[in-house]
C-alpha positions in Angstrom: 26.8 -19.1 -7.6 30.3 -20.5 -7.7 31.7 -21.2 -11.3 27.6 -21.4 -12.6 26.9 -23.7 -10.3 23.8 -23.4 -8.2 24.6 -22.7 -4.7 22.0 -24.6 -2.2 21.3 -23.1 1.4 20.3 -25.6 3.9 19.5 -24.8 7.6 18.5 -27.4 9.8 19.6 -27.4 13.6 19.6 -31.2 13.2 23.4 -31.7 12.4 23.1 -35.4 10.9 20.4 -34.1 8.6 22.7 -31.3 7.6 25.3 -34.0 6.9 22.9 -36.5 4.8 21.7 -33.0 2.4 24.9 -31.7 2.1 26.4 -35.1 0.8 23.6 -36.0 -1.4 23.9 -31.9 -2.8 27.5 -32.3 -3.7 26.7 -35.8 -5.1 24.4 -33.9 -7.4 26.9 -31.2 -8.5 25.5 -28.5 -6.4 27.5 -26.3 -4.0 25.8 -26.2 -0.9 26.3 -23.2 2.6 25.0 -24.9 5.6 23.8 -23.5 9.0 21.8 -24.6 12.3 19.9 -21.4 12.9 17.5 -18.6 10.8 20.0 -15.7 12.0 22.5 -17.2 9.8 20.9 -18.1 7.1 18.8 -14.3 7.0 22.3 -12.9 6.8 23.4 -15.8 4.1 20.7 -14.3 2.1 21.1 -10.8 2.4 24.4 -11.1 1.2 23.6 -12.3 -2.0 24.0 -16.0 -1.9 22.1 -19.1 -2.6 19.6 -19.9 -5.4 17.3 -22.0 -3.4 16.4 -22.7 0.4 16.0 -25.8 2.1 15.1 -25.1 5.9 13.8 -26.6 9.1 10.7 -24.9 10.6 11.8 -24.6 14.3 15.4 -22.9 14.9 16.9 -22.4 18.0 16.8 -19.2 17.7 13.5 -18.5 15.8 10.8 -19.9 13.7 11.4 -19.8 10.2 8.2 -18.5 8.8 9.2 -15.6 11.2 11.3 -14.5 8.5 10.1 -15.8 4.9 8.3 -12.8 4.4 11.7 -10.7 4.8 12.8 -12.8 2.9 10.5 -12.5 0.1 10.9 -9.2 0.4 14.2 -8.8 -0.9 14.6 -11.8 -3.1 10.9 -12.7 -4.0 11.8 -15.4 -6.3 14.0 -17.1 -4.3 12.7 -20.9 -3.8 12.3 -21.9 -0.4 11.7 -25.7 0.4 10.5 -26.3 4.1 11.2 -29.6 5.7 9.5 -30.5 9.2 9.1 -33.0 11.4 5.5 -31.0 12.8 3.5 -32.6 10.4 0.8 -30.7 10.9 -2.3 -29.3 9.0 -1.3 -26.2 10.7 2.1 -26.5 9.2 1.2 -27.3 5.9 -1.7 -24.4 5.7 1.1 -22.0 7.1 3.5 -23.3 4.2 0.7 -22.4 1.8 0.3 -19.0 3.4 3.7 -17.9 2.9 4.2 -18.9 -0.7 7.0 -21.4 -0.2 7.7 -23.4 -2.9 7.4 -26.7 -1.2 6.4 -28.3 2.1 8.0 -31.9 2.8 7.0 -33.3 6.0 10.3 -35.4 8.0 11.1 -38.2 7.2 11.5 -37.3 3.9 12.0 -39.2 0.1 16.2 -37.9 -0.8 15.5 -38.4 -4.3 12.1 -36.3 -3.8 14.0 -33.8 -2.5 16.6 -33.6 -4.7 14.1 -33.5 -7.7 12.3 -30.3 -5.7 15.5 -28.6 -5.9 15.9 -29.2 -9.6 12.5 -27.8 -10.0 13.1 -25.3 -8.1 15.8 -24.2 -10.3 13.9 -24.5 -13.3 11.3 -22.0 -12.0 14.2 -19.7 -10.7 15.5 -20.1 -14.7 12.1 -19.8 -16.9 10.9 -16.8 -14.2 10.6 -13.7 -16.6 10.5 -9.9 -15.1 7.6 -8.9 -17.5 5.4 -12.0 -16.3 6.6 -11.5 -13.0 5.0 -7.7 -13.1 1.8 -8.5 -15.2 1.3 -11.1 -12.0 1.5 -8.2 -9.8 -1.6 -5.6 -9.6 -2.4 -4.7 -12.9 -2.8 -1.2 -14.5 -6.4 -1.6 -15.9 -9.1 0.3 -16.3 -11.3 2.8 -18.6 -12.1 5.5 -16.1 -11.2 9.1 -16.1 -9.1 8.4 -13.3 -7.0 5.6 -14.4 -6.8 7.5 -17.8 -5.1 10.4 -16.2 -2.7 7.8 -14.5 -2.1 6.6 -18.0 -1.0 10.1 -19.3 1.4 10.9 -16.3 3.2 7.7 -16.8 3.8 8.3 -21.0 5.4 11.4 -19.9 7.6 10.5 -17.1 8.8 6.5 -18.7 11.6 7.8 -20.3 12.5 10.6 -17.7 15.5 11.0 -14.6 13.1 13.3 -12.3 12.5 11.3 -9.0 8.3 10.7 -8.0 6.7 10.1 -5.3 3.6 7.7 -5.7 0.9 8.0 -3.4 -2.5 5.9 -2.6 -4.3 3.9 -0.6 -3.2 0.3 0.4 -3.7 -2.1 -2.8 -4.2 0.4 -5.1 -1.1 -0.5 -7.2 1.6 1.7 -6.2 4.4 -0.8 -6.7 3.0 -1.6 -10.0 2.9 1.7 -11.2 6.6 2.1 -9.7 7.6 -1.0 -12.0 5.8 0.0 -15.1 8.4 3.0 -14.9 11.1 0.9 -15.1 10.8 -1.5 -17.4 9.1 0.6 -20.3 11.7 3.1 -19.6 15.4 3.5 -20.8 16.7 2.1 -17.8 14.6 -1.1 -18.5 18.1 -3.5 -18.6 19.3 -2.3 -15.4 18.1 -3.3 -12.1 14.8 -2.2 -10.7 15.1 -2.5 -6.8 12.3 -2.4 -4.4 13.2 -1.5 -0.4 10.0 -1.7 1.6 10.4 0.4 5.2 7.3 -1.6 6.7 8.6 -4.2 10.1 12.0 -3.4 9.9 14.5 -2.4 12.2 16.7 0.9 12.1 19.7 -1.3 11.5 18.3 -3.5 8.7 17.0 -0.4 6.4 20.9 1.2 7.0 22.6 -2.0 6.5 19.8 -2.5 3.0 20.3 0.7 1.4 23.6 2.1 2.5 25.7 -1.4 2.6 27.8 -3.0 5.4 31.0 -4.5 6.1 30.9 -8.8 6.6 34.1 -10.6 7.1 36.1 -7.9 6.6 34.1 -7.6 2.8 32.2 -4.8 1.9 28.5 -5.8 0.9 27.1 -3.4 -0.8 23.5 -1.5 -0.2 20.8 -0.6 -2.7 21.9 2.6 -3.3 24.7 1.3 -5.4 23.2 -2.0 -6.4 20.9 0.1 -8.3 23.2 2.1 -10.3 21.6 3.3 -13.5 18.1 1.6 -12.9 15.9 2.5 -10.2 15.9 2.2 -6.7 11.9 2.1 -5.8 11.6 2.3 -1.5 7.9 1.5 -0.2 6.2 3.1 3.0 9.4 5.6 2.7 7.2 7.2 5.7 8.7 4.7 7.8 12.7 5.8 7.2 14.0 6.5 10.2 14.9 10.3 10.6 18.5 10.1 10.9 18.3 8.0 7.9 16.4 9.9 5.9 19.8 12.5 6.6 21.8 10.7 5.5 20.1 9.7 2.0 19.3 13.8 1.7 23.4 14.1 2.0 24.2 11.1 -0.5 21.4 12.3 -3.1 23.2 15.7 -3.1 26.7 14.3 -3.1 26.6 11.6 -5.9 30.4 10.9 -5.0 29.6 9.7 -1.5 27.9 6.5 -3.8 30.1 3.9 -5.7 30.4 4.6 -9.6 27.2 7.0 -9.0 27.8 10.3 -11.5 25.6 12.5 -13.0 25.7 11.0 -16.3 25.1 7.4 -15.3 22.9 7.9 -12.4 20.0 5.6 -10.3 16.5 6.7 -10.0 14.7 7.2 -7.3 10.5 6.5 -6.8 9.2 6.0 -3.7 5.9 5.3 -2.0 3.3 6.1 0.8 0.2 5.5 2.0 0.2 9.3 4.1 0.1 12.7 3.0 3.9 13.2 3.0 3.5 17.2 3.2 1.2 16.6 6.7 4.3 14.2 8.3 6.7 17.4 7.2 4.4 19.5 9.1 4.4 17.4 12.3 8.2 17.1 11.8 7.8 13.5 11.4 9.5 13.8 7.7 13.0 16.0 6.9 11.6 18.9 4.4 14.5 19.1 2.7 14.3 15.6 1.8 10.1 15.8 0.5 11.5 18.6 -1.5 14.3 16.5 -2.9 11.5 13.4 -4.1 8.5 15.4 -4.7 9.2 16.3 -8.1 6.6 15.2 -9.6 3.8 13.7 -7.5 1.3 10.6 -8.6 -1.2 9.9 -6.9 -3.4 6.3 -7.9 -6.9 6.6 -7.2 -8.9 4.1 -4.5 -11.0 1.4 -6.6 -13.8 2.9 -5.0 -13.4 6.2 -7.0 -13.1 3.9 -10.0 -16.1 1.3 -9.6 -17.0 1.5 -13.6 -13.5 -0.4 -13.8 -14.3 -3.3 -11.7 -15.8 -5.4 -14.7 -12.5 -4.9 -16.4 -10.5 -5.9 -13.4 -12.2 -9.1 -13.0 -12.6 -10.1 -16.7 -8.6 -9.6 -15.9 -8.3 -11.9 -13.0 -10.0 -14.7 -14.7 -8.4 -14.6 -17.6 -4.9 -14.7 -15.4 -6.1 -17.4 -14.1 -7.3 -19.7 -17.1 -10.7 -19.6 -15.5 -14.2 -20.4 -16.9 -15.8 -18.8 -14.0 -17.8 -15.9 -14.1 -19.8 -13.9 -12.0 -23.5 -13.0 -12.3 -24.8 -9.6 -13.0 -25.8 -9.0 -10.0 -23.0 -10.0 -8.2 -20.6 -7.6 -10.7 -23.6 -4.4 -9.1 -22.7 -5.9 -5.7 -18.7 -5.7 -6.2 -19.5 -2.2 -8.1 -21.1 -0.8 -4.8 -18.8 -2.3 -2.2 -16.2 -0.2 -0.4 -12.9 -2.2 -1.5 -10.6 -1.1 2.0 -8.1 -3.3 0.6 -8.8 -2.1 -3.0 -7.6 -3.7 -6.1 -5.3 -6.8 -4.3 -8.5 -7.3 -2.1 -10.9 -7.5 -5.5 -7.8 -9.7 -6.7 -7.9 -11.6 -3.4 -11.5 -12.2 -3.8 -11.3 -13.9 -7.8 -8.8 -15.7 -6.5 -11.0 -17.2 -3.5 -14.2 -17.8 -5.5 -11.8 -19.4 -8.9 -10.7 -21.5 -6.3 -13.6 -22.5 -4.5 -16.3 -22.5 -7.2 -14.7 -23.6 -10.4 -16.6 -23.3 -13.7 -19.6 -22.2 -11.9 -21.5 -19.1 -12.6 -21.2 -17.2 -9.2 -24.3 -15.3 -7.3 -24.5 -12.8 -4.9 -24.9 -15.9 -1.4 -21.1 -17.1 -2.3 -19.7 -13.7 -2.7 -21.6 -11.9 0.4 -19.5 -14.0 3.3 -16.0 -13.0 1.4 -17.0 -9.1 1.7 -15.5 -7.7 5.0 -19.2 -6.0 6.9 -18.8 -2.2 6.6 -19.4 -1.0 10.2 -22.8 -0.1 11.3 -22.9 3.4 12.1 -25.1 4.9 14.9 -25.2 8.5 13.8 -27.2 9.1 17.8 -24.4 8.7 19.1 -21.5 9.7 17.2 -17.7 9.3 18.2 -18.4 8.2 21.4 -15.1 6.9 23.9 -14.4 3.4 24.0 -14.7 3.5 27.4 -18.4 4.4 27.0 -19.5 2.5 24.1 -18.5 -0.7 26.1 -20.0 0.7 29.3 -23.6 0.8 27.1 -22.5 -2.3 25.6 -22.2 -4.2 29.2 -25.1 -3.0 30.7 -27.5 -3.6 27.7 -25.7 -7.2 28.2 -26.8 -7.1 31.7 -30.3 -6.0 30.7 -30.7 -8.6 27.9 -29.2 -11.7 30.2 -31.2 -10.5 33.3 -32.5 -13.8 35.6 -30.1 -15.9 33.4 -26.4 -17.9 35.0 -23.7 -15.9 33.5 -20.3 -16.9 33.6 -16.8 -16.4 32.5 -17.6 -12.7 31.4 -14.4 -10.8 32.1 -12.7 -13.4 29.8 -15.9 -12.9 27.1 -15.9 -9.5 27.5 -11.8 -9.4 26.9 -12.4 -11.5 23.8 -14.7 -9.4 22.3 -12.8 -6.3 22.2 -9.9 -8.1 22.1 -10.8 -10.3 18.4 -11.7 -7.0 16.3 -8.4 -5.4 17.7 -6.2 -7.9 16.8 -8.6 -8.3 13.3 -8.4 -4.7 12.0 -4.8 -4.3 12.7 -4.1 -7.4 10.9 -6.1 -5.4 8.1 -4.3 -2.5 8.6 -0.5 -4.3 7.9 -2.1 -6.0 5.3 -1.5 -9.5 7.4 2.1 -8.4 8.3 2.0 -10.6 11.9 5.3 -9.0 12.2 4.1 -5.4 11.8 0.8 -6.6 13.6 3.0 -7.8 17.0 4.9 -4.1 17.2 2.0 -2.2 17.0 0.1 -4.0 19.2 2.9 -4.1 21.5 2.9 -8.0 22.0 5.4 -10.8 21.1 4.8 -12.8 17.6 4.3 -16.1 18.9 1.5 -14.4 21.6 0.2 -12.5 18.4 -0.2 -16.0 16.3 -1.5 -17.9 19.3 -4.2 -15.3 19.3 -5.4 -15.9 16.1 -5.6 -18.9 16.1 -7.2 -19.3 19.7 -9.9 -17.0 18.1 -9.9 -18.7 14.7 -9.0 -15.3 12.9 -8.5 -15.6 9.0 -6.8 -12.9 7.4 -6.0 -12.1 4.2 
């Protein structure tokens, strides 16, 4: 902000509707950073500036919802207000997906606009941290598990020692992470999260370590999160030569900014994978595992808590102000699925059916379709190769089809290995297209023109 006064960020390759904004802005006492491309504006951002977003879709040099979710990442409350002349549903369901805080389709209403931003502002002013992390996955639950998770955090709230939080996908890692901040004694200083996952070598040095802009030094997380806590996610992801250089700073607190013993950050981090194994394959510096693994939490899956499932959704529809509620059967049904995405799937899935079926007592037909179909599997044959399983799978095809016209097969045959690839990974990065396009070894745009050639939906 300059002098308390909101600073508005407006990128838009159009210069005359970069001209019209940034008049009517300053007309209405904002300041206002303009740019013509998503590269700038990224790097706006991570530097620390603007308090809400007005951008064009389609950059010259990228898409815009290409970055959002980087965005979010870092600055998860930051408004973004999307403006396009592709008024399409496609669009608008995409501007939905990404959690913008508005979608106006070109041409648009100035004086609309202008009240979004004051909105905007208003939700950037009322936001509160404690909401903001009941909102996230919640810590609920009766079982032995989750009262063993219960016990670990009471003991370690008010301590220095680092952790290292460990679980499944959507178990609540981060929330966990958070708790330990703000019911701790470094609850009024900053909690900072770094996530590894899609990001480049250069972006996770220039995050935590800071860089040099214009001849100014912008700091990194590291020293941004001086006497709170500095929380980095999928830290199995850190490069190796960065994970050196953290291992040097950690034992050197001079190499950081103001950091001393007595007023020092602390540091939880995250992972999916058995850290210990990746030391092993030398995929993770030892020293460093030794330096974090002070104390070790691990969250349980929801499927080795499935007497807490009532309580979780009694918790999502009361979040949600809803009258809905789910038959007894259904809450046996939930109780006995396999939750891969655990409890931000469940959450996924109250969300869908509160949504969709409002004040309505819901059976097991409308939740069946929103369950993902555990694979079948034929114990005959066992792990079989690919290579053979679609060999059997072809000729049965043949044997089934025999005497009929068949056509187009090598694209059909494509398609259908090709939709539960592209499906499962999407799973697997938790509908990351970013993360989704690397490890599939494609380009984003091919990866999005996939899905929606084959009509994927992803959560």
């Amino acid at each position: 902000m300059l002098n308390n006064t909101p600073t508005i960020l407006v990128a838009d390759d159009d210069r005359s509707i970069r001209t019209v904004l940034k008049q009517a802005l300053i007309r209405a006492k904002y300041h206002v950073e303009l740019t013509d491309n998503a590269t700038e504006l990224w790097n706006l951002i991570c530097a620390g500036k603007g308090d809400v977003v007005i951008t064009d879709v389609s950059m010259p040099d990228k898409n815009i919802f290409d970055i959002i979710p980087k965005i979010k990442e870092i600055k998860p409350n930051l408004p973004i207000i999307v403006i396009s002349a592709l008024s399409t549903l496609s669009t608008a369901l995409q501007a939905e997906q990404e959690d913008v805080f508005d979608y106006l389709p070109k041409p648009f209403d100035l004086d609309k606009l202008l009240n979004t931003v004051h909105h905007a502002l208003k939700y950037v002013k009322s936001n509160n941290k404690d909401q903001e992390l009941e909102e996230k996955l919640p810590l609920v639950g009766k079982s032995a598990a989750m009262q063993n998770i219960y016990r670990m955090i009471a003991r370690l709230i008010n301590s220095n020692l680092s952790v290292i939080i460990s679980g499944e996908s959507g178990t609540g890692k981060e929330a966990v992470a958070k708790t330990l901040h703000h019911y701790g004694n470094r609850r009024s200083y900053p909690f900072i999260t770094l996530n590894m996952s899609a990001m480049t070598a250069s972006e996770i040095e220039n995050k935590l370590f800071g860089y040099e802009e214009n001849g100014q030094w912008q700091s990194g997380y590291l020293e941004q999160s001086i006497n709170g806590t500095l929380f980095i996610d999928e830290i199995n992801e850190m490069p190796l030569d960065i994970q050196t250089r953290l291992l040097k700073i950690l034992e050197n607190n001079s190499d950081i900014i103001h950091y001393t013993q007595k007023k020092s950050m602390r540091l939880i981090a995250a992972t999916r994978y058995n850290l210990f194994e990746l030391v092993q394959k030398q995929q993770f510096r030892e020293e460093l595992y030794h330096r974090l693994n002070v104390i070790s939490v691990q969250i349980p899956s929801l499927k080795e808590r499935a007497e807490d499932i009532p309580l979780l959704i009694e918790h999502f529809l009361q979040e949600n102000s809803s009258s809905t509620t789910l038959s007894e059967q259904s809450i046996i049904l939930l109780k006995e699925y396999h939750w891969p995405g655990n409890v931000r799937e469940l959450r996924n899935l109250i969300l869908r059916l509160v949504t969709f079926y409002p004040n309505q007592i819901i059976q097991e037909d409308l939740i069946l379709p929103n369950l993902e179909k555990k694979p079948h599997q034929h114990h005959e044959t066992g792990c079989l190769p690919l290579s053979t399983l679609i060999e059997n799978h072809i000729c049965r095809y043949f044997s089934e089809n025999k005497g009929l016209p068949i056509n187009k097969l090598y694209a059909q045959m494509l398609a259908e290995v090709e939709k539960p690839l592209i499906e499962q990974t999407l799973i697997e990065t938790e509908g990351n297209q970013i993360k989704a396009a690397a490890i599939l070894g494609i380009n984003r745009n091919t990866l999005r023109k996939k899905i929606k050639d084959f009509n994927i939906i992803h959560k």
